[in-house]
Each structure stands twice: as structure tokens, then as C-alpha cells.
N, C-alpha and C positions, 0 to 999 in steps of 0.2 A: 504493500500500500504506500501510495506515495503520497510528502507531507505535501500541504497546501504553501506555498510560499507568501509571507502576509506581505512582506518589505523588502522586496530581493535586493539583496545588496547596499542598504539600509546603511549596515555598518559602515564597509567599503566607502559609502557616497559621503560618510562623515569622518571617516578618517584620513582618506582622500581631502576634503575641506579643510580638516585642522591644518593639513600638511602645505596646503597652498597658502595659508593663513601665517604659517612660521615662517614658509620662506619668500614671502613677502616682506616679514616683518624685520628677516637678518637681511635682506634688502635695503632695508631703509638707513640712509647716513647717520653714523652714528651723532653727528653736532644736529642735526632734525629734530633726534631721538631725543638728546640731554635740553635741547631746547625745550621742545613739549613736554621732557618731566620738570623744569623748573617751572613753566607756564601752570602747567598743571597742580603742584604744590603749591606755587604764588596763589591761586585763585581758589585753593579751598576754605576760607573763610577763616585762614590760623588754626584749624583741625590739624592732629598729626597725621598724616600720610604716610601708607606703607606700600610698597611695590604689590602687593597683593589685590592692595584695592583700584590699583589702576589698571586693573585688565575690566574695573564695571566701565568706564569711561570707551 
């Protein structure tokens, strides 16, 4: 009996996406990159900021 396939390749289509996602991201200049995290730090209201929470951004 053969299974019903709900999301073929589901996974793949999302792992695939992370993967184009990183290496866009090691693409990107790194003076781009320290610019927009000081931008970024600058403009949160004097909150502390941790590298974790700038992947919500």
C-alpha cells in the first residue's frame, strides 16, 4: 500500500530556502552588515540588544 504524499518535498523546499537565505546573507558586505547592526541597536529605544533578537527584524 502506498502512502498518500501530503507535502512532497515540503522539507527539501525549506531547506532549500534556509540555504539560499544564508548564502545571501554571507553575500552581503560585511561594512553593510556592521552598519545595519549599529543602525539597528541605535534605534531600539536604549533596550539591550542581543544578536538573537535581530534575526525578528
Amino acid at each position: 500500500m502506498r502512502r498518500k504524499a501530503t507535502a512532497p518535498n515540503s522539507n527539501a523546499r525549506l531547506l532549500q530556502a534556509r540555504r539560499n537565505a544564508t548564502e545571501k546573507e554571507a553575500k552581503m558586505p560585511m561594512a553593510l552588515l556592521s552598519e545595519l547592526l549599529s543602525f539597528t541597536l541605535d534605534n531600539h529605544n536604549g533596550k539591550h540588544i542581543t544578536l538573537s533578537t535581530l534575526y525578528l527584524y
